[in-house]
C-alpha positions in Angstrom: -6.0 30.4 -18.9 -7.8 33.2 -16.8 -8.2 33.9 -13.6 -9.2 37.3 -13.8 -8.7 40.6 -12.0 -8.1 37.9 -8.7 -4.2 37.9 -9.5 -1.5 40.5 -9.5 -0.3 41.7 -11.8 3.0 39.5 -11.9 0.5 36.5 -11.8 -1.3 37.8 -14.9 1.8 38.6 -16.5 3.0 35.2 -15.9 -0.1 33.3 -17.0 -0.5 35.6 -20.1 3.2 34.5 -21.3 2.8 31.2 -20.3 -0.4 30.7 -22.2 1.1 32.4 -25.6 3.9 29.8 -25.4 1.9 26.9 -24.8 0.1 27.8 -28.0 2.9 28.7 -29.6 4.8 25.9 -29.0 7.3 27.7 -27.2 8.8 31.1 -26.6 7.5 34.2 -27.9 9.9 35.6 -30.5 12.9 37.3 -29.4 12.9 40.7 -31.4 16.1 40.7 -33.2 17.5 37.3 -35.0 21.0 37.3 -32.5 18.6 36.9 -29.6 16.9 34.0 -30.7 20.3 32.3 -32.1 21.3 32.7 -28.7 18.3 31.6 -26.9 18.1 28.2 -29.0 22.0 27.6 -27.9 21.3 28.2 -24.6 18.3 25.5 -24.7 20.4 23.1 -26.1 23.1 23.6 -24.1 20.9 23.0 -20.9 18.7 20.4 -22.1 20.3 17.5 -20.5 21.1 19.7 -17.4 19.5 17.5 -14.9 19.5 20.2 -12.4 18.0 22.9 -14.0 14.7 24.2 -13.3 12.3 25.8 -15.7 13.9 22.9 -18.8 11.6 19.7 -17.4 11.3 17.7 -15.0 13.6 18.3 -12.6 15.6 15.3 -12.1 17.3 15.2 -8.5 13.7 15.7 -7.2 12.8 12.7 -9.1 15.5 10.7 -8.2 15.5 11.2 -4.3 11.7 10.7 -4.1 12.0 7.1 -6.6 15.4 6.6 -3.8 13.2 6.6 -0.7 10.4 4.9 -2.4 12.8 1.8 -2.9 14.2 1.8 0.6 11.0 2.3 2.0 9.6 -0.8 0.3 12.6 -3.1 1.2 12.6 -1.9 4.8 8.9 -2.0 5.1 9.1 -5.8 4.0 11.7 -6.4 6.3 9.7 -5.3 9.2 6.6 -6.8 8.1 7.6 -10.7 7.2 7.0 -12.1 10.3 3.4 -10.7 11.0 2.4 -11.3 7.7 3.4 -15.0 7.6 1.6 -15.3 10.8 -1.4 -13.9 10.3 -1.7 -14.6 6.8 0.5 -17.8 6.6 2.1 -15.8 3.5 5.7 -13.8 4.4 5.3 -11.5 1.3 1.7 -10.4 2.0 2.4 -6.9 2.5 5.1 -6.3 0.1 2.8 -7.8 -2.7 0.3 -5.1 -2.0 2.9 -2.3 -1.3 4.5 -3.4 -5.1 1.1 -2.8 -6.6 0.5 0.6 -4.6 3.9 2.2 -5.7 3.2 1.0 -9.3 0.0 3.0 -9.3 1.8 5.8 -7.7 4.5 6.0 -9.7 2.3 5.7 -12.6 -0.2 8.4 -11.3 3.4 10.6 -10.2 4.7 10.8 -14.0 0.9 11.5 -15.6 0.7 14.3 -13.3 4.0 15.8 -13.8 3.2 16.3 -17.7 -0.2 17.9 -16.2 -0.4 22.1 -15.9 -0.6 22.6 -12.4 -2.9 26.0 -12.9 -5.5 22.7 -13.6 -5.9 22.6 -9.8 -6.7 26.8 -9.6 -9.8 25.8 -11.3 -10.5 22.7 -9.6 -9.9 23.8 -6.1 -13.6 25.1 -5.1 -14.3 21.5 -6.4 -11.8 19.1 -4.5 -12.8 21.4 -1.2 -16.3 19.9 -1.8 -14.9 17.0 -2.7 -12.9 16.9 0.9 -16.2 17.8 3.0 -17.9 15.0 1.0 -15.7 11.9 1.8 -15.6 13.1 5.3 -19.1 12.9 5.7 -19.6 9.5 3.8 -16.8 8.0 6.0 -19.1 8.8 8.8 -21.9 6.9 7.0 -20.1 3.6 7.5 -21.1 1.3 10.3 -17.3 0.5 12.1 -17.2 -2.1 14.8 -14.3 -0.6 16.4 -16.1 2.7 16.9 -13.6 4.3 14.4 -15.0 5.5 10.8 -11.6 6.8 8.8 -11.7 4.2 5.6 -13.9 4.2 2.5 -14.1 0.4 1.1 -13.5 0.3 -2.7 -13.8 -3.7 -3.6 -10.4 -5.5 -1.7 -9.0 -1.9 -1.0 -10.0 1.1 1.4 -9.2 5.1 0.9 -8.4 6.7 4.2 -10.7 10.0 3.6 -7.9 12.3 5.5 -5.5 11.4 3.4 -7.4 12.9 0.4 -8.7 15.6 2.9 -4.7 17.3 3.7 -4.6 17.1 -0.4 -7.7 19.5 -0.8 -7.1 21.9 1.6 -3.4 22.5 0.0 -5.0 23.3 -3.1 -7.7 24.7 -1.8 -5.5 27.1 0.4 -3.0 27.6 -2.5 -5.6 29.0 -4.7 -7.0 31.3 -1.7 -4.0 32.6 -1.3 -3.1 33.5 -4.8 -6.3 34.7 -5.3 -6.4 37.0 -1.9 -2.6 37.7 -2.4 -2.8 41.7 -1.7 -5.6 41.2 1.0 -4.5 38.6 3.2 -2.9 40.8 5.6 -7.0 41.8 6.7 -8.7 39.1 8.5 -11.6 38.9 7.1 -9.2 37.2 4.0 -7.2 35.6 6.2 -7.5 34.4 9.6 -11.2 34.2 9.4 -11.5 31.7 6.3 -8.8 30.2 7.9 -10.9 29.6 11.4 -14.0 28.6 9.2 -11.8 25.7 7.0 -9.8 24.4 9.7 -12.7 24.2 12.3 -15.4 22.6 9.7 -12.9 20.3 8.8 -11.7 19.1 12.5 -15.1 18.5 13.6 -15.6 15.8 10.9 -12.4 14.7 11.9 -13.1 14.4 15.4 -16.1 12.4 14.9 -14.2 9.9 13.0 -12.2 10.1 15.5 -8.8 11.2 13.8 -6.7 13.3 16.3 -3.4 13.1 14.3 -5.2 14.2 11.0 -6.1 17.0 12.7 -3.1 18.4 13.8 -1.6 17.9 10.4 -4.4 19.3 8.9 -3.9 22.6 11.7 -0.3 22.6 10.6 -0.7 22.9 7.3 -3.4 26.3 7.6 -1.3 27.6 9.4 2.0 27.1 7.2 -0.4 28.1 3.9 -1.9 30.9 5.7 1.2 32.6 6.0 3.1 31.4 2.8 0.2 33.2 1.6 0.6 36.6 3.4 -1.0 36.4 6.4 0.6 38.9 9.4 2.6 36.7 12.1 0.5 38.8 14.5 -2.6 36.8 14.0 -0.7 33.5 15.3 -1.7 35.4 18.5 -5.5 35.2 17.9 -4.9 31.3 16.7 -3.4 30.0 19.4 -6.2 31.7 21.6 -8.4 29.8 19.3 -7.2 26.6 19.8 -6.8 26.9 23.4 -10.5 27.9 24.1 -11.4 25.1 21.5 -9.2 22.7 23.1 -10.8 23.3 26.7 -14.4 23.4 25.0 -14.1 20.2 23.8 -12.1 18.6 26.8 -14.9 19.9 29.1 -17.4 18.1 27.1 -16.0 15.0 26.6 -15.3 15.2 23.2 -11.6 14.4 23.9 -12.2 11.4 25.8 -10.3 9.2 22.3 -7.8 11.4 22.2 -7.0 11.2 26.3 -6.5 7.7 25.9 -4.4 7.4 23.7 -2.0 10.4 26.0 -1.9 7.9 28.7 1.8 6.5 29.3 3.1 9.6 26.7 6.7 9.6 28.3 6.4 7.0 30.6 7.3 4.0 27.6 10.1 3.2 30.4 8.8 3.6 33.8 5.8 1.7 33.9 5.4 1.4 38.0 2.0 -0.8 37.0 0.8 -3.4 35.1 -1.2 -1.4 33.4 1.4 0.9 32.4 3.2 -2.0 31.4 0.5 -2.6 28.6 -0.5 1.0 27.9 2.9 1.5 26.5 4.3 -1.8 25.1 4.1 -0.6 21.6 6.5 2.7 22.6 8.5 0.7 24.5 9.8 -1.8 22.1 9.8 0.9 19.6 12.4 2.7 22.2 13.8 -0.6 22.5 14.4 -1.2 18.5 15.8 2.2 18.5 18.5 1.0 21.5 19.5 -2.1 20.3 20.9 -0.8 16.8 23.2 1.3 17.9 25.7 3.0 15.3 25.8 0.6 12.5 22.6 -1.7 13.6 21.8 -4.9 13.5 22.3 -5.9 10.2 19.5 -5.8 7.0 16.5 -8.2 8.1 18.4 -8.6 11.4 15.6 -7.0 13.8 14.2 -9.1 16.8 11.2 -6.7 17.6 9.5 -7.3 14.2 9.2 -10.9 15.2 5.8 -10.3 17.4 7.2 -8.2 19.9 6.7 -4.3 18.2 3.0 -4.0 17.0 2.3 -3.4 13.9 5.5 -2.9 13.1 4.8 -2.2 8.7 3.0 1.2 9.5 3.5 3.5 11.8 6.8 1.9 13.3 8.7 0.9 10.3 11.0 3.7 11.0 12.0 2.4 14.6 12.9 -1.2 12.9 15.1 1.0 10.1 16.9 2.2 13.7 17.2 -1.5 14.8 18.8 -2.8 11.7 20.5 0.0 9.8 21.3 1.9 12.8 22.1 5.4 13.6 24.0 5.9 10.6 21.7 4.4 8.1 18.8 6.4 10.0 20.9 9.4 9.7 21.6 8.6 6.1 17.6 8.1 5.1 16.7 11.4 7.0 19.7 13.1 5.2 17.2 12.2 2.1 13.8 13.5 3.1 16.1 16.7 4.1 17.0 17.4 0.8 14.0 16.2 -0.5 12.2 19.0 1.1 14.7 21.4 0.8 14.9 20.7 -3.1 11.2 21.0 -3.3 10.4 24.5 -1.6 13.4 25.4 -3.3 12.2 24.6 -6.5 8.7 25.8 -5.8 10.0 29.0 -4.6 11.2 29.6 -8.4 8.2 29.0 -9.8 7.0 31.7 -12.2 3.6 32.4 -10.3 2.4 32.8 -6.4 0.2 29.7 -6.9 3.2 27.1 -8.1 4.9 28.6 -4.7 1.9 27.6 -2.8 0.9 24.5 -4.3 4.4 23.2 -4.4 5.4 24.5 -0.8 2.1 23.2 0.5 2.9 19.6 -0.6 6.2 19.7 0.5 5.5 20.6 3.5 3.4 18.0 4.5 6.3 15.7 3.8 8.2 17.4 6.1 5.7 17.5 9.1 4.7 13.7 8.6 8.6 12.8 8.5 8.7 15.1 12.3 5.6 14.0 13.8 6.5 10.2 13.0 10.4 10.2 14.3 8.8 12.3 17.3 6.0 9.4 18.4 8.8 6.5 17.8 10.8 8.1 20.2 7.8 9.1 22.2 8.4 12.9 22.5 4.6 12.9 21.5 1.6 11.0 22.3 1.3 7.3 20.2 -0.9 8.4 17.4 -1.7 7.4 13.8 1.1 9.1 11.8 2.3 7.1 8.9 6.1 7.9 7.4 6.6 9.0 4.5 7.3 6.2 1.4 7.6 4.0 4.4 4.4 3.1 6.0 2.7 0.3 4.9 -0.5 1.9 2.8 -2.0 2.1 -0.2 -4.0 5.2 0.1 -1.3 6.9 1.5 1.2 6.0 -0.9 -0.4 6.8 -4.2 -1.9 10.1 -2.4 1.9 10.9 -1.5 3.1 9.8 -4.8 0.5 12.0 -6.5 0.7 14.7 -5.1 4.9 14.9 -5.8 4.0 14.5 -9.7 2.1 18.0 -8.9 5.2 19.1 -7.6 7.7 17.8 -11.0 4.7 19.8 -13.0 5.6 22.9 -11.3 9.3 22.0 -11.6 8.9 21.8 -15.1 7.2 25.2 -15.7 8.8 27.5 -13.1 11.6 29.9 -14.5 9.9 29.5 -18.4 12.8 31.0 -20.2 12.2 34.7 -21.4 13.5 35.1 -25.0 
């Protein structure tokens, strides 16, 4: 694979090795016949080392996401059996269709770790195409709420953000890799930063999708300097986003987004009866968080699933975990997304070429910044928005997106550190 004079010289290195072992069939030979004796006894030696990097798929990464994709799925159905049996007269509605998601995912999670990440390099001009397109089609579709985020594909629908955060990763992964020794100049920097970002929110904002779009900020930003970019340009950003921010508040183009900021810390006061309503759902979120206490309430002991906590299978399943496992069982699944993320950016951060850091950093990241935001709104240190949790949420487009995009990150698990012999 080539990607010309646009890498460094590590980078080509790298890909130049990597390529003559992939047709090789493995390493290239060691010069002298000791070397290579002891090269094939070190492979051996390590190749049931489940937490080795650079000898397959890296297991503990494996095993933690699978982990929180099984606890996600029993707690989800736990908090979602008493509005599915009423609205659909069937208790195991939403755990039917969560099964069939995670089997997708799982699926499309182990075809994609076996898959050479550098795929992506040469798709990425594509898939940012590909992330304009679905944002404009989504705004082709006649809503009768007034909100246009979901693409029907026969009994299912594709939230177009979610496939939008997964473009710009790549997209900003390959522009940073390919920029790598210029990205400290604007013009390969902060400006295609501006230009990405700002494109992008305004489809977003038409949907509307506020959340998206501070994920979707997030993430530039966190690419944009993974990828080089001087911390003294954060300077010009915010002043960006300020004069953006007033721009569209003067114009009305906030007027979604100040709604749903009505009651934001107030979840316990409400002095009105319309306060009362504007922040019911924080409130008996606040309130599922209370009442479990240290240990909780007991597994599929909740009360505020039972019609009390709306919508209680998405963006609030994490405030029923509270309720019935507690603070130490909450503790316990956070403990996991910690070292999920930390065992992903670590293991990107070995990877034997600046786009396998990006890529892999990229996606990781988003895990951790969804897992923030969404603890952060249940506890309502930030505005009620749409932020789904992480192997949680109830979601198909979500899910297999998420599940996806980790199978990217066991490819680059599997060849960061190739061995040199």
């Amino acid at each position: 694979m080539k990607h010309g004079s646009s890498l460094h010289a590590p980078d080509r290195e790298y890909l130049r090795r990597y390529s003559a072992q992939a047709a090789t069939g493995g390493g290239a030979k060691a010069p002298s016949e000791k070397r290579e004796s002891m090269a094939k006894t070190r492979r051996k030696k390590n190749k049931f080392h489940l937490m080795s990097i650079g000898l397959g798929l890296d297991m503990p990464f494996c095993l933690l996401i699978l982990v929180l994709l099984t606890i996600g799925i029993i707690m989800m159905f736990s908090a979602s059996y008493p509005l599915a049996y009423t609205e659909d007269g069937d208790s195991y509605y939403y755990l039917k269709r969560q099964l069939i998601f995670a089997v997708v995912g799982v699926a499309l999670m182990i075809g994609l770790s076996y898959v050479n990440y550098h795929t992506f390099y040469k798709l990425a001009k594509v898939l940012i195409v590909v992330s304009y397109a679905v944002l404009i089609v989504v705004l082709l579709i006649p809503s009768k709420t007034g909100i246009q985020r979901w693409i029907g594909v026969g009994p299912f629908t594709i939230q177009a953000s979610e496939i939008t955060k997964f473009c710009m990763i790549v997209f900003l992964a390959y522009w940073g890799t390919k920029y790598y020794d210029k990205m400290k100049y604007i013009k390969y920097s902060l400006v295609p930063g501006i230009i990405l970002f700002g494109s992008t929110a305004v489809l977003l904002i038409m949907e509307p999708h506020y959340s998206c779009i501070v994920i979707v900020f997030l993430l530039t930003l966190i690419m944009l300097y993974l990828g080089g970019m001087p911390g003294k340009y954060f300077v010009a950003i915010g002043i960006f986003v300020g004069v953006c921010f007033v721009i569209a508040l003067s114009t009305g183009l906030l007027g979604y987004a100040m709604t749903r900021m009505d009651g934001w810390g107030q979840a316990l006061i409400y002095t009105t009866e319309e306060m009362w309503q504007t922040t019911w759902q924080t409130r008996n979120s606040l309130y599922a968080i209370g009442s479990g206490g240290l240990w909780g309430l007991g597994l599929g002991q909740s009360r505020q699933k039972y019609l009390y906590l709306p919508e209680p299978q998405n963006d609030f399943v994490f405030a029923i975990v509270c309720e019935e496992l507690g603070l130490i069982g909450a503790g316990f699944i956070l403990l996991l997304f910690g070292l999920l993320i930390w065992r992903g950016i670590t293991m990107s951060q070995r990877a034997g070429d600046t786009f396998g850091k990006l890529l892999g950093c990229g996606l990781t990241a988003q895990v951790g910044l969804q897992v923030v935001l969404n603890i952060l709104v249940i506890t309502d240190w930030l505005p009620n928005t749409g932020i789904s949790l992480p192997f949680f949420s109830y979601g198909g487009s979500s899910l297999i997106m998420l599940l996806a995009q980790m199978g990217i990150v066991l490819s680059i698990s599997r060849t960061a550190r190739i061995e040199k012999v």
